[in-house]
C-alpha positions, 0 to 999 in steps of 0.5 A: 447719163445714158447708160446705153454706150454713146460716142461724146462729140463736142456738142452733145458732150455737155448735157450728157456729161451736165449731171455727173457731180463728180465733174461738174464739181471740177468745171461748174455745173452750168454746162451751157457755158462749158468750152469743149475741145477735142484734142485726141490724136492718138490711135484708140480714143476720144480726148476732150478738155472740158472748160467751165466756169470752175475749172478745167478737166480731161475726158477720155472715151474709149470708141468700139474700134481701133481710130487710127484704122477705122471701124473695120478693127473692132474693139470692146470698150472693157480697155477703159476698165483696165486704163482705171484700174491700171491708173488706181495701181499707178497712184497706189505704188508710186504716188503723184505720177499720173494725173487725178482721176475723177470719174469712171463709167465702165458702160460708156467707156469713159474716164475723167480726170485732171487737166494737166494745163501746164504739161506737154507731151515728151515725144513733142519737146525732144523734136523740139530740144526741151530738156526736162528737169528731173526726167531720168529721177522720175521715170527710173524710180517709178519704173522699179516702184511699180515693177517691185510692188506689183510683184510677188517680191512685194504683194500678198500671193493671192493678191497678186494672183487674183490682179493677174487674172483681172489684167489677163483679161486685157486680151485685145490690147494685149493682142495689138501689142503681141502682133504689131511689136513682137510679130509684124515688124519681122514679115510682110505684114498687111498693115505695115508700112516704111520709108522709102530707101529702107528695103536693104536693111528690111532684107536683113532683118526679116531673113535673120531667122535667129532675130525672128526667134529671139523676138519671139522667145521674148513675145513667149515671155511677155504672153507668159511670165506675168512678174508684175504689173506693166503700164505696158506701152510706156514711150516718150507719147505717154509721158508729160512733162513741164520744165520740171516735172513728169507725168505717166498717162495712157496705160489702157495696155496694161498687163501682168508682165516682165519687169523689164518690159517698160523700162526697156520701151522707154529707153527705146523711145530715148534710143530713137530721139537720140537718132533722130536727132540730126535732123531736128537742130540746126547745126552740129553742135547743138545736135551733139549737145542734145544727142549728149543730154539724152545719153546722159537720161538713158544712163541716169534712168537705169541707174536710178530704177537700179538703185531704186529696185535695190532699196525697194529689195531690201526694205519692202521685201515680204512676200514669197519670193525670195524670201528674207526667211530663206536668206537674212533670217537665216544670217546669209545675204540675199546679194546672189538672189537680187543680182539675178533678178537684176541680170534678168530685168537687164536682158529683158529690158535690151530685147524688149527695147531692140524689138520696140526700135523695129516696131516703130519704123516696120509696123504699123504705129511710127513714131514722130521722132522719124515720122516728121522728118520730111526729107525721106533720104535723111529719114531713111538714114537715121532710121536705118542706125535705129533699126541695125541697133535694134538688131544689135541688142535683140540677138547680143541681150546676153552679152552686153555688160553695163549701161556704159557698153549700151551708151558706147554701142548708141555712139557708134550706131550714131557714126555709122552710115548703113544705105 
């Protein structure tokens, strides 16, 4: 393959790609025959599925600018070395949770890995009211794995450190999410956008100044306590899932974070399904019904990270934080010490998730969630409920207590009328 980098396009993909063993062992190495499909429609890369004579296969290229504005937002093509390297991490703290990798070049920005035919997108099947067998068991666990064993409770000091550095480097990716989720939603910014009706509930937050202050003592936290490893932009976009069963793909943001950072952007992305979700059924009952079942999700996916986290604690527990030689081995229990990190992953998740509620009607990437209602009046109010609960649960983090208190603000959030 040419070493000099070289955006894939359906046509040329073939013979550039015909010479790599380690895909045409996976589709057949008689590349004439090979179908070739885009489906990217994310916002930074190229996606193919590649079918041939043997079988099928995922090729993902990284483009030198960021595709959902255009090459005046220049990027490097380095994200991909961290999307490999994050994905390896993945595979290694919580196995079977993302697809097979097969192949990675550094210079061409490009991974290959495993087609999962028979998954599709979460965000899509919420819209259309699928609901996914062992979602909350799936995601809850492996949010507490990967938050548990890229950390210092687990891994060898210097390994950690020496990981830290590397993902650090992850400084574009890291810029976009420092700029479009912790800072833009909360001005004028140039590439915001917004529904129509919203302005009176924008003037509330962007006046707040104690809401701007606390999104940004959590944007200190995210560009500063580096706790673990971080998939770094886990929504309902990058999770597929079959009846069944749940897949984590697209972690090209990843970085050395809070641990409460995923766990909180994903049951954001529950938050706003769950609001959203008036205007995707067709009556009432079946509104409620759906609303109940990811309620339910939200509550089953904290407790299992929470459960998860407590058996991880308590049996893998061996590097220098919190120490067993500070408290089991000296006959004392370690309960006080893991209460805390539990009360602190808890606040950073409900800040974290409120600030991820603003970003994705405010800044600049939305979410179809919202984005596919197409009566704009509907819209606006059910993005308004998003947004004031947002609000709720960035300036109110340390005094909500309990899945159940966040379960009963969503309920009364979903009854109230804010335009």
């Amino acid at each position: 393959m040419n070493e000099k980098y070289l955006a894939l396009n359906q046509s040329e993909l073939p013979e550039r790609l015909s010479s790599i063993s380690a895909i045409t062992n996976k589709v057949g190495s008689n590349f004439s025959n090979w179908d070739v499909k885009e489906v990217g429609d994310g916002n930074l890369n190229l996606v193919f599925i590649v079918i041939g004579d043997k079988g099928k296969i995922i090729i993902k290229q990284a483009l030198p600018h960021m595709r959902l504005v255009g090459e005046g937002w220049p990027l490097t093509l380095e994200r991909s070395f961290f999307e490999y390297n994050a994905l390896i991490r993945q595979e290694k703290r919580d196995p079977g949770i993302i697809p097979k990798v097969y192949y990675f070049n550094k210079t061409q920005g490009l991974i290959a890995m495993e087609f999962l035919e028979d998954h599709n997108i979460l965000r899509g099947k919420l819209i259309n009211g699928e609901k996914v067998e062992g979602l909350s068991n799936s995601l809850g666990k492996h949010c507490a794995r990967l938050a548990f064993r890229g950390s210092e409770l687990y891994m060898d000091s210097s390994e950690k450190k020496a990981d830290s550095a590397l993902f650090y480097r992850n400084v574009e990716l890291m810029g976009i999410t420092e700029t479009f989720v912790f800072t833009d939603p909360y001005y004028k910014a140039e590439l915001n956008f917004n529904t129509d009706g919203l302005a009176p509930i924008i003037k509330i937050l962007r006046e707040d100044t104690k809401l701007k202050t606390q999104a940004h003592k959590m944007l200190m936290k995210f560009s500063s306590h580096g706790e673990t490893m971080c998939h770094g932009d886990l929504h309902s976009g990058s999770i597929m899932c079959t009846h069944n069963d749940t897949k984590i793909i697209d972690p090209e943001f990843a970085i050395y974070g809070p641990m409460g950072f995923d766990l909180g952007m994903l049951i954001a992305n529950y938050l706003m399904s769950y609001f959203s979700q008036p205007a995707h059924r067709l009556n009432s009952i079946e509104t409620s019904t759906f609303q109940a079942w990811l309620l339910q999700i939200i509550e089953d996916t904290i407790e299992k990270f929470s459960t998860e986290f407590k058996l991880l604690w308590n049996t893998e527990r061996k590097g220098i934080l919190y120490s067993k030689s500070l408290f089991e081995d000296q006959g004392q229990s370690s309960k006080y010490a893991l209460d805390s990190v539990m009360s602190d992953i808890w606040i950073t998740l409900l800040s974290i998730c409120g600030i991820e509620m603003h970003r994705r009607c405010l800044s600049l990437a939305h979410n179809d969630d919202f984005e596919k209602i197409e009566d704009t009046v509907m819209r606006a109010k059910l993005e308004a409920r998003n947004l004031m609960m947002g609000r709720e649960l960035l300036l109110n983090s340390n005094s909500i207590k309990g899945v159940k208190s966040l379960i009963n603000m969503a309920k009364e959030f979903n009854r109230k009328d804010f335009l």
